[in-house]
TIMI-2910 file (N, C-alpha, C, CB; in pm, 1 decimal, decimal comma, always signed):
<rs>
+----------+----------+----------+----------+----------+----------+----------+----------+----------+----------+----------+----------+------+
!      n_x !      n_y !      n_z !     ca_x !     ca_y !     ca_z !      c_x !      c_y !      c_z !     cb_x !     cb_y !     cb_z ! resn !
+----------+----------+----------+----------+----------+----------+----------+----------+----------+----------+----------+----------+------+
!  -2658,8 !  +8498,9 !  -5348,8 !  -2779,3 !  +8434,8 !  -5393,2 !  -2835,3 !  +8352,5 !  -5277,5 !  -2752,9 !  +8347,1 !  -5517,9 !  Unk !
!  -2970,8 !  +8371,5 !  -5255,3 !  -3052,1 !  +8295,9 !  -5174,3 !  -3140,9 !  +8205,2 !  -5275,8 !  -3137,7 !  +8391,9 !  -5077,3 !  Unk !
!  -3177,7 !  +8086,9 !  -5169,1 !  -3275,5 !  +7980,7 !  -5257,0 !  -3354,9 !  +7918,3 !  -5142,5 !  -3185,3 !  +7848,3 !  -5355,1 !  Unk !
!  -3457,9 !  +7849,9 !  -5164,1 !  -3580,9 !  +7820,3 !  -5136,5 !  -3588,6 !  +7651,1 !  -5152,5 !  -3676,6 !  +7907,7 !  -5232,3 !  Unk !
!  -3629,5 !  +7574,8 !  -5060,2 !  -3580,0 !  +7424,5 !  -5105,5 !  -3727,2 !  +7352,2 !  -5043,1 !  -3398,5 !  +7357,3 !  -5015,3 !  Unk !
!  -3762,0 !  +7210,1 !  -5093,0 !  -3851,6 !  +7139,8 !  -5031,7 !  -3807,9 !  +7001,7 !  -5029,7 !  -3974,5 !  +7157,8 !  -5088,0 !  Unk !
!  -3800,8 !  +6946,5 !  -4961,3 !  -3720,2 !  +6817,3 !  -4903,4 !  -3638,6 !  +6825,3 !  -4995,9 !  -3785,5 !  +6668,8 !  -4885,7 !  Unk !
!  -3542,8 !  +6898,2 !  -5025,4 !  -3369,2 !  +6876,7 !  -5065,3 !  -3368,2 !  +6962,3 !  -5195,9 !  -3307,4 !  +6686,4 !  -5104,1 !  Unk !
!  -3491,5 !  +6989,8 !  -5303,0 !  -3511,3 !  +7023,7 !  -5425,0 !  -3529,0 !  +7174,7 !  -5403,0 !  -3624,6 !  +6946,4 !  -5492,1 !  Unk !
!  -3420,5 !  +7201,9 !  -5487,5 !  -3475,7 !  +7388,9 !  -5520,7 !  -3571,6 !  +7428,7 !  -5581,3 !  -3397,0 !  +7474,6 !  -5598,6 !  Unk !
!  -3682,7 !  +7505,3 !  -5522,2 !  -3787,3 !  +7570,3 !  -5575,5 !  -3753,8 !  +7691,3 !  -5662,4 !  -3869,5 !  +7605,2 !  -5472,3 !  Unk !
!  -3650,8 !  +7794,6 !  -5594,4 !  -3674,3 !  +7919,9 !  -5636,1 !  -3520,1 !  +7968,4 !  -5569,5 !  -3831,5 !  +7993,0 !  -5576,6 !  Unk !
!  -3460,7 !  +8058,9 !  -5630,6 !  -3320,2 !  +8111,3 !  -5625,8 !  -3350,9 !  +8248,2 !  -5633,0 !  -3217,6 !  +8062,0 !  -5740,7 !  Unk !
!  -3293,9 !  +8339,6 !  -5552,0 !  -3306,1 !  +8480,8 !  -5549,0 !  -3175,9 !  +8546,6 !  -5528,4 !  -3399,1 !  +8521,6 !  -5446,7 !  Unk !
!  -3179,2 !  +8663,5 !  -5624,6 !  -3053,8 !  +8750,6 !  -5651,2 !  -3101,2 !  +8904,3 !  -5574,3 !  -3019,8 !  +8765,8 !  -5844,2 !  Unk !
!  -3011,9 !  +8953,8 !  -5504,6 !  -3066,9 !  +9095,0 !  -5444,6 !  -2918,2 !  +9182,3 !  -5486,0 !  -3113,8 !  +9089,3 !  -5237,7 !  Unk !
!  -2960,1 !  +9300,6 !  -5497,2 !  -2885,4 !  +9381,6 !  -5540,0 !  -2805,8 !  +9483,3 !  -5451,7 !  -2953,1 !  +9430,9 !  -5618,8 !  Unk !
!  -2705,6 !  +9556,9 !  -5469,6 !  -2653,7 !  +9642,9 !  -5353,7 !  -2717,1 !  +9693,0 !  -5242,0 !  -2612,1 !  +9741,2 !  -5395,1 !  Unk !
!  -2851,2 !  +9711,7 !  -5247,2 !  -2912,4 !  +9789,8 !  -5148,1 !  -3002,5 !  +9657,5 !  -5087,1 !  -3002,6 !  +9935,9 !  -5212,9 !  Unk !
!  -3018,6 !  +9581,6 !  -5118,3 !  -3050,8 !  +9480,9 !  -5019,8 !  -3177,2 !  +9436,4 !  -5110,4 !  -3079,5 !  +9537,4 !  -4849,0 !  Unk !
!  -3251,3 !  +9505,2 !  -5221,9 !  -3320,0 !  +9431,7 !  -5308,0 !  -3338,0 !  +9332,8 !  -5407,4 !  -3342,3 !  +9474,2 !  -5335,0 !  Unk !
!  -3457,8 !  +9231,8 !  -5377,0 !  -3498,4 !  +9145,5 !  -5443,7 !  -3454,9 !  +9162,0 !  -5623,8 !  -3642,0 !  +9147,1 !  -5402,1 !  Unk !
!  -3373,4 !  +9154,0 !  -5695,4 !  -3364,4 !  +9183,2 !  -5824,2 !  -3381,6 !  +9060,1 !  -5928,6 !  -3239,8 !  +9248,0 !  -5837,3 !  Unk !
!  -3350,8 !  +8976,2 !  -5885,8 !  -3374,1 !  +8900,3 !  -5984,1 !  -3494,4 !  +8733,2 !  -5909,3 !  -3193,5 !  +8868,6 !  -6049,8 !  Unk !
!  -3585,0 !  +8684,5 !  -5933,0 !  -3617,0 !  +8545,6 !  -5858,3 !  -3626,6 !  +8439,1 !  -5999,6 !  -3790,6 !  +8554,9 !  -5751,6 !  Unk !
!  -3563,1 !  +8311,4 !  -5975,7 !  -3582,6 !  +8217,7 !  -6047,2 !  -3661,5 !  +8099,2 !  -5971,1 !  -3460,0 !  +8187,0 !  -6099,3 !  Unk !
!  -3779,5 !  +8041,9 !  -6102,3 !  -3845,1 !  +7997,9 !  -6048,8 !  -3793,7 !  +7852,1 !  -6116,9 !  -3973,0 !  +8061,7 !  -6050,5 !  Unk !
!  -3694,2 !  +7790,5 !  -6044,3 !  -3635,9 !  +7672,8 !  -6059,7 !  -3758,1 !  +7513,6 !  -6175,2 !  -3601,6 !  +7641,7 !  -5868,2 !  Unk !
!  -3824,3 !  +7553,3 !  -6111,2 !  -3923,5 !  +7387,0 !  -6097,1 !  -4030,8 !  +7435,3 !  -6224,1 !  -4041,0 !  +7348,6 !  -5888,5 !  Unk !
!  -4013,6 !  +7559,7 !  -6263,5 !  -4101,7 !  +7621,4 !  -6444,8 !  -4026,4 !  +7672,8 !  -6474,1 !  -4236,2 !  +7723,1 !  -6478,4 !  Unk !
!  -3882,1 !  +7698,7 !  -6476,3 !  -3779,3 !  +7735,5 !  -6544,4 !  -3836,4 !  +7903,7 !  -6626,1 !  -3739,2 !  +7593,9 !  -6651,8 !  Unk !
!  -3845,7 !  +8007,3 !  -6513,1 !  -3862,1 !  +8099,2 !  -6565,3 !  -3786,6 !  +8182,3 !  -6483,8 !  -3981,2 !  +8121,7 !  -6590,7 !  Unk !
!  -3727,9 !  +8312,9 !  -6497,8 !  -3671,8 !  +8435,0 !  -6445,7 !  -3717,3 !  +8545,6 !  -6432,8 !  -3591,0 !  +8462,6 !  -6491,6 !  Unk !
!  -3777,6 !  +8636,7 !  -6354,5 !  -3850,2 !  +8718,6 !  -6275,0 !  -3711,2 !  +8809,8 !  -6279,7 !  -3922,1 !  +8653,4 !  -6122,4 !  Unk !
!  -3738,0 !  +8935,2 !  -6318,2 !  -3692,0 !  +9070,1 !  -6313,2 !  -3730,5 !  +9154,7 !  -6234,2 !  -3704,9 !  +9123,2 !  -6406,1 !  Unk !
!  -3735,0 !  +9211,8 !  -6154,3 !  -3750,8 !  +9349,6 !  -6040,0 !  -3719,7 !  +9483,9 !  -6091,6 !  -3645,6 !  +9339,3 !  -5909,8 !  Unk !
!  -3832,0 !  +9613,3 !  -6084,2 !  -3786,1 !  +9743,7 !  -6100,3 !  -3808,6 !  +9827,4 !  -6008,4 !  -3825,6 !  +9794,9 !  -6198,6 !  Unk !
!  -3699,8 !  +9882,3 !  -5984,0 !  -3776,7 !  +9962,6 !  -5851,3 !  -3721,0 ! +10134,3 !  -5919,7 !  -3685,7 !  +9903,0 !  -5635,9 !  Unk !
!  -3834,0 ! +10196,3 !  -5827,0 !  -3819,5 ! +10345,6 !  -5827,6 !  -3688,9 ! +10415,0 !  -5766,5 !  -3935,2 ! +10398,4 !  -5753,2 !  Unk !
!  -3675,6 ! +10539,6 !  -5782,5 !  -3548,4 ! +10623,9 !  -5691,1 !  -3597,0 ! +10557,6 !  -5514,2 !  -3572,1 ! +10864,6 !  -5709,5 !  Unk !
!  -3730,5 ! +10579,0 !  -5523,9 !  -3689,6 ! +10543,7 !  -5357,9 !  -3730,2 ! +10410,9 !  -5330,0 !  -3767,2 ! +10641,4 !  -5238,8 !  Unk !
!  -3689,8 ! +10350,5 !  -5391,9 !  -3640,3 ! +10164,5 !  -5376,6 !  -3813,3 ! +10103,4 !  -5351,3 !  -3496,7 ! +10114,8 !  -5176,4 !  Unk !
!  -3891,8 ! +10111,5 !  -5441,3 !  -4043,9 ! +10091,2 !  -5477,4 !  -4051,5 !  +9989,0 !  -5560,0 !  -4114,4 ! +10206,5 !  -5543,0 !  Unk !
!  -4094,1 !  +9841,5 !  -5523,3 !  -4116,7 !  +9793,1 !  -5674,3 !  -4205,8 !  +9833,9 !  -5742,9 !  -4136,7 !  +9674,2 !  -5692,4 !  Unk !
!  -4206,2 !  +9850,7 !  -5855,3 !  -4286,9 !  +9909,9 !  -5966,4 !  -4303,7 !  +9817,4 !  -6091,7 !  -4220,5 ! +10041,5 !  -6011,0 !  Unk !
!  -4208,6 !  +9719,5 !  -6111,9 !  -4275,7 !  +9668,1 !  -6193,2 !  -4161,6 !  +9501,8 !  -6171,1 !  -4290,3 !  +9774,2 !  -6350,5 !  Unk !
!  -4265,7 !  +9374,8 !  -6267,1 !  -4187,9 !  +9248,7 !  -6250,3 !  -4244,8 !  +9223,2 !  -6405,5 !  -4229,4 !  +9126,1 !  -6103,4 !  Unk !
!  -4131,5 !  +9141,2 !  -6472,9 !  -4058,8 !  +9096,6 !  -6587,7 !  -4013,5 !  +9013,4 !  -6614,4 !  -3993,4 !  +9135,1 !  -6615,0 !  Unk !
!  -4059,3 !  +8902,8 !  -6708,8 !  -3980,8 !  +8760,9 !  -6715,9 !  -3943,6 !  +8802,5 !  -6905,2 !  -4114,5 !  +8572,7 !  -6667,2 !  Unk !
!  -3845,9 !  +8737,0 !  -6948,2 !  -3785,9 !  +8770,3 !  -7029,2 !  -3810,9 !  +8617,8 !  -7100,0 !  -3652,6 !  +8835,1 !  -6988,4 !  Unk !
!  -3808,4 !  +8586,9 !  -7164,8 !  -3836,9 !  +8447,8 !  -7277,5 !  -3677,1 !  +8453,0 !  -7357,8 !  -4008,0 !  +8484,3 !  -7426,8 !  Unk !
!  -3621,6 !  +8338,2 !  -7329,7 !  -3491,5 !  +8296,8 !  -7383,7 !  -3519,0 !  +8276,3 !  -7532,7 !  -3432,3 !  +8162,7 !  -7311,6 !  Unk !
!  -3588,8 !  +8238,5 !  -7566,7 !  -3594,2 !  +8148,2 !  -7669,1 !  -3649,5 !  +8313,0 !  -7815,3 !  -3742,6 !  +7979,4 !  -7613,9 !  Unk !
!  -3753,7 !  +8334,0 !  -7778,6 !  -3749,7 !  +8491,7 !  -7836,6 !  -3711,0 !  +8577,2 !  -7810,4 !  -3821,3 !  +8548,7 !  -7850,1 !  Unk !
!  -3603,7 !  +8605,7 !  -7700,5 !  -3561,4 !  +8759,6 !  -7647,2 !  -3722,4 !  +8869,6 !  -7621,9 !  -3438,8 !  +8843,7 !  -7802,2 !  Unk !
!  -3780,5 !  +8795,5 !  -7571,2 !  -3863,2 !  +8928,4 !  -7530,0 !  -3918,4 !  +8937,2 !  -7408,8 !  -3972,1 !  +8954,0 !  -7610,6 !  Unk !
!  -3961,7 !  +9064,9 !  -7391,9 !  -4005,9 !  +9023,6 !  -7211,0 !  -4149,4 !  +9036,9 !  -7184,3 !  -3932,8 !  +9137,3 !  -7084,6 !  Unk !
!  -4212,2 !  +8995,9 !  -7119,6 !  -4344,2 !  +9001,2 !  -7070,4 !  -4372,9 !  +9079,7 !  -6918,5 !  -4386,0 !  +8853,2 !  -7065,0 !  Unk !
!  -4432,0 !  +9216,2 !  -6926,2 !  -4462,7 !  +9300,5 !  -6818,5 !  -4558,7 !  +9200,1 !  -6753,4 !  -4523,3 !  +9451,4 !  -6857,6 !  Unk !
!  -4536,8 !  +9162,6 !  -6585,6 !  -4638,0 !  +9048,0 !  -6493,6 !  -4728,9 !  +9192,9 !  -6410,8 !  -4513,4 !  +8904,5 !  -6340,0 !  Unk !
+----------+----------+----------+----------+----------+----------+----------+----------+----------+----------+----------+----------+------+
</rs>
């Protein structure tokens, strides 16, 4: 996991996956989670935040 800081405070935390992609970004400081999809040939195609509180996700 990588993260993102401004005088000492985390902005944003990032998860990358076996192949070296961006898969997951949390946006620390609005408490939301960003999903990544990528194609067979490693394309993002689509981003996804998921809502805890209803289980559902919202296509961005």
């Amino acid at each position: 996991m990588e993260s993102f800081a401004i005088n000492g405070v985390v902005q944003a935390e990032y998860d990358y996956g076996a192949q070296g992609r961006q898969v997951i970004r949390r946006l620390t400081q609005d408490q939301k989670t960003i999903h990544n999809v990528f194609d067979l040939e490693g394309n993002r195609i689509a981003e996804y935040e998921i809502d805890d509180l209803t289980s559902t996700s919202t296509l961005l």
